[in-house]
C-alpha angles and dihedrals in degrees: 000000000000089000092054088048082055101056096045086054090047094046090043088043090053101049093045084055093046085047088054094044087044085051095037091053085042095052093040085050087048082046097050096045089054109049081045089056093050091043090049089051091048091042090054090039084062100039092053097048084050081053094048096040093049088048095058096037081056098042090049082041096063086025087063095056087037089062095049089059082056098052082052099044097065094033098123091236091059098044092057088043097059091046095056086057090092090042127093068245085074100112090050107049080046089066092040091053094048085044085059093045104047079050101058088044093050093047097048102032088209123181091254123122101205144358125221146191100198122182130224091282099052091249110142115252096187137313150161090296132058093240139007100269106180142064148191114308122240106279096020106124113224082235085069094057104075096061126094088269141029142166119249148175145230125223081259089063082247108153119238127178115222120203126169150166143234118271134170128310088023095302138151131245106199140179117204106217133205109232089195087047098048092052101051080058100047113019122006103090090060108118120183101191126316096315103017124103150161120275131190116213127180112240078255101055106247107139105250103173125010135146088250121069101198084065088054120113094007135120109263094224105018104036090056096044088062091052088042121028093157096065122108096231102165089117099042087057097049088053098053094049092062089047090054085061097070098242129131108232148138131243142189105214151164117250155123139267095237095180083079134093091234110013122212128213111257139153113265135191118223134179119183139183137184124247101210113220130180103273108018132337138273108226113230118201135180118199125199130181109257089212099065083060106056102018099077074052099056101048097049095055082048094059090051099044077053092055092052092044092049096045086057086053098046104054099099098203131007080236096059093042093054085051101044093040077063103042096045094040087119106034085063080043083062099044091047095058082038091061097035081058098043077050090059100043086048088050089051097046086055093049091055086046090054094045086054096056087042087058101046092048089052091052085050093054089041096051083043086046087049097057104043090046088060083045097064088036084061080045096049104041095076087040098064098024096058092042089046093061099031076057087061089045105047131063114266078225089062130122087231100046096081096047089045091046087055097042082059097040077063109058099045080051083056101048092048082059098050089040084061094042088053094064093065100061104030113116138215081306082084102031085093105133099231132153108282143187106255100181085048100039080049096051095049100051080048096053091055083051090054095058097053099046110131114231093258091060129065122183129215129191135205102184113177108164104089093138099036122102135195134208100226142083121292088214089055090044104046089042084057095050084051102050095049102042082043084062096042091054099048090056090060094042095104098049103010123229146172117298102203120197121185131169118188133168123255133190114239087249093061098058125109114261091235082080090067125200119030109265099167158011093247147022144215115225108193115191125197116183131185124186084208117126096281132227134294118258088230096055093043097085090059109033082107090053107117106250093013114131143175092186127098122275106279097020102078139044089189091223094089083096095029089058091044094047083055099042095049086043087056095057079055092252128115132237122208134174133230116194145175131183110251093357104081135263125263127199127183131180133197133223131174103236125184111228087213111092117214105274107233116203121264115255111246108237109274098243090053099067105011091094087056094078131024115143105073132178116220109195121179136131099239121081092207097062096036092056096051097051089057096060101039091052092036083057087050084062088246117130111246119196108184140197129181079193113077093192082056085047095058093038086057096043098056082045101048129041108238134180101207146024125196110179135180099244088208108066134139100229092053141326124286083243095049086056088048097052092045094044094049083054094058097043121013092191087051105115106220121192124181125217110211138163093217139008121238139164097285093055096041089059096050092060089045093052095041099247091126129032097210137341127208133212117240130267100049143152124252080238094062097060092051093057094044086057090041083067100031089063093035093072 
């Protein structure tokens, strides 16, 4: 009778056992699909910014030669030139025109291979080379031909892409680009994984850019279909189709790996975007194996079916089992808060990897920020220069002065732009801890806030501090105001609200005592308010906790607080929060300020030392701007000798006294600072100035070390530099 107790329990015992493996294996198999499912979604998030950001890098790539045929195209040369074409003048403004043309190539040792004036036909007027030694590329339709880019072909079957621009009499201005060329710069160093890469398509489908030569210039479906007739290729076409249509978008497909001798069929992932050109698009995809994604998945979900499996086997007995399910309750117990630890270490592990990428993807977009701000400062420098001293020559009754005036009043409103976006991507050169501004390092950060505000949300300011300064870093600071009006804006995306900022002084005896021992006399109070939906009680206490985070997967790194409570606390201030639930969130932060602005010295008066210095040496690299301060400081009745060659420049120098050097600090030859330090070496009473369209470090240190006398920011006025070497020589 016991026994038979016994067996009932046992039985019983054992199938409640066999119900929780059956769950357990059901609930591992939900987990599984659905962290595939997220993995997948993150994998194909990435895939498609590499895409994007392949796609533009590609589009500024080809608009940046496209706005060098436009420089050309109105140079005045070029211009007469073009006009004698039709003239018995006709052999000789070819040769001007190809004169024009080897110049610009010479000066700016671009990547492409030939320049062309081209007329309505397509017949080549004159150019780089002696004759027009290309032609359309297999699969290129004439039609084609005729449009502002197209693909060709040298007699060597190597691919070029040809974009151009109108001229005048209905021609053609074209650039002949390398492809091969064009990818090493924007894509080829894109890895997915360890087979996966970047390829560059026309919207045709002719294969532009890949890894693999031998898939170059073919047609992605037919010309494979030729070396292959034996592949299954109904996805691949479905997927190209989408792609033809000029969408960004990511697919799950069936290929093949064609970078390899005998190429398997596999799943791949592919996201793909189009880079708009003028006529048309290039089409930009990025292609994974579908298998790095889910196999780590996979055999990880193995291992643990295994274990379950292993753990039925191994109960020797439904008896034992029932015992030893009792006895060893809490060491599973245990185990279980042991994994869900080992789970959050793992969590964390990947946040920290994300951050990183983050990071690394932030210092990409702020060294690409950085160059193109000093290449509108190159583009800006003639503009205003020229407008500047054509302002000093005409009537202020005449019909131009106006237009001149606002082409003036633009580009000051452009260089405050690129100044501001400047601050975003300026490293620890600017880090430096110096007496700032604060009501005018606040204005400006709120300024950038201004232009980003979505339509729900207005923005009001109270800034009281004009006379107040602070002993920091503008970049720190202005990365703080964004951060936290960015947050406050996203909390009223949804219904939209008020951001109040306020700044207001404070005596030392008024602070809070959070801020501890007295520093100062005064102090700075900086107020941000949001009307969002405010913050938990229960979150408050951590929102400064480095990778914590209240925002949704994907939307947040949790170091954005973290970063500000850093940065105030290294101005030697302190941040705190106020929040209430449905009311709106405050923070204010606190910085010592000094109510006593740096004093400059005066300007001498301009006839005292403007005899003191007259011959004067212009290096840079750009013809534009070398032409323009030539004739700005020549006008000034100064003598300009000028050099687009910095190495020319330093010959002449250690042959010729000279009073004054004013180089570019960005060419190709050497560095602004190289030619200083040559130059100082060859004459110690040689002033020496440097043009820039940032400062950074290397600067910074030639003016410490006395390398340089002065440096000043692009784009500037003649004028400016005048009144930089009336106080250089007034010292």
């Amino acid at each position: 009778m016991i026994q038979k107790k016994w067996n009932r329990k046992i039985v019983l015992t054992g199938f409640l056992w066999l119900v929780l493996v059956v769950v357990t294996v059901t609930f591992l198999i939900g987990i599984y699909y659905e962290r595939q499912k997220e993995i997948v979604s993150q994998t194909e998030e990435q895939l498609l910014t590499i895409s994007q950001l392949s796609a533009s890098n590609i589009t500024n790539y080809v608009n940046n030669f496209l706005s060098d045929l436009e420089v050309i195209r109105e140079d005045a040369r070029f211009l007469e030139a073009s006009k004698e074409l039709k003239t018995d003048q006709k052999q000789a403004a070819k040769r001007e025109i190809r004169e024009i043309l080897a110049e610009y190539d010479s000066v700016k040792k671009s990547a492409a291979a030939d320049l062309y004036l081209l007329d309505r036909n397509g017949t080549m007027l004159s150019g780089t080379s002696e004759t027009f030694r290309y032609r359309l590329a297999e699969g290129t339709l004439r039609s084609q031909a005729a449009n502002s880019n197209a693909v060709l072909e040298d007699a060597n079957g190597k691919l070029y892409l040809a974009v151009s621009t109108q001229a005048l009499e209905g021609n053609r201005l074209a650039v002949i680009l390398d492809v091969e060329a064009m990818y090493q710069k924007t894509a080829s160093f894109i890895k997915a994984g360890t087979k996966g890469y970047t390829m560059i398509k026309t919207s045709s489908g002719t294969i532009l850019m890949h890894p693999a030569s031998r898939q170059i210039g073919l047609d992605v479906i037919t010309g494979r279909e030729k070396l292959y007739p034996d592949f299954d290729y109904g996805e691949l076409k479905q997927l190209i189709e989408h792609q033809k249509s000029g969408k960004s978008g990511v697919e799950i497909y069936h290929s093949y790996w064609w970078t390899e001798e005998q190429p398997e069929r596999v799943v791949k992932i592919s996201a793909y975007a189009p880079a708009p050109l003028p006529d048309g698009f290039l089409i930009v995809s990025t292609v994974m194996d579908y298998s790095e994604v889910s196999r780590p998945l996979w055999e990880g979900m193995a291992r643990m079916l295994a274990i379950c499996f292993l753990m039925v086997f191994g109960i020797g007995g439904f008896f034992y089992a029932m015992i030893e399910v009792v006895r060893n309750r809490e060491k599973y117990r245990r185990e279980n808060e042991y994994l869900k630890k080992l789970n959050n270490r793992l969590q964390e592990l990947q946040e920290k990897e994300e951050q990183i990428s983050h990071n690394q993807r932030l210092q990409t977009i702020g060294t690409l920020t950085g160059g193109i701000a000093h290449e509108f400062n190159n583009l800006l420098t003639p503009i205003m220069g020229y407008s500047g001293l054509l302002l000093q020559s005409v009537p202020r009754e005449s019909d131009s002065y106006e237009d001149l005036r606002e082409i003036y009043q633009s580009s000051v409103k452009a260089k405050e732009i690129i100044r501001q976006i400047s601050l975003l991507s300026r490293k620890k050169a600017d880090m430096e801890f110096r007496k700032i501004p604060l009501q005018q390092t606040l204005e400006q950060s709120l300024r950038v806030v201004r232009s980003v505000l979505p339509a729900g949300v207005r923005m009001e300011t109270d800034l009281r501090l004009q006379k107040s300064h602070v002993m920091g870093s503008e970049t720190q600071l202005n990365q703080v105001m964004l951060n936290l009006c960015t947050n406050a804006i996203q909390a009223m995306e949804e219904k939209g609200g008020l951001l109040r900022v306020t700044g207001t002084l404070i005596e030392s005896a008024q602070a809070p005592k959070i801020l501890g021992e007295k520093l100062t006399d005064y102090y700075a109070k900086i107020v941000i308010e949001d009307q969002g939906p405010g913050i938990d009680p229960e979150v408050l206490p951590r929102i400064f906790d480095p990778f914590f985070t209240t925002k949704q997967p994907g939307k947040g790194t949790g170091l954005g607080l973290s970063i500000v409570q850093n940065v105030v606390e290294s101005h030697r201030g302190k941040i705190t929060v106020s929040s209430q639930k449905g009311a709106g969130t405050a923070f204010t932060f606190y910085l010592p300020v000094d109510e006593e602005p740096e004093r400059l010295p005066e300007r001498p008066e301009e006839p005292e030392h403007r005899a003191q210095y007259s011959r004067i040496v212009v290096v840079d690299n750009d013809l534009k701007i070398v032409r323009m301060l030539k004739k700005g400081l020549t006008k000034a009745g100064l003598s300009v000798t000028s050099f687009s060659s910095p190495k020319e420049a330093l010959a002449y120098l250690k042959a010729n006294p000279c009073d004054v050097l004013i180089t570019d600090y960005s060419m190709p030859e050497m560095l602004g600072t190289e030619l200083a330090f040559s130059a100082r070496e060859a004459d110690e009473k040689l002033k020496i100035v440097i043009l820039a369209g940032f400062i950074n470090e290397d600067i910074l240190e030639a003016k410490q070390k006395r390398i340089i006398d002065d440096f000043l920011l692009k784009p500037l006025l003649c004028e400016d530099i005048r009144q930089a070497l009336d106080l250089l020589f007034s010292r």
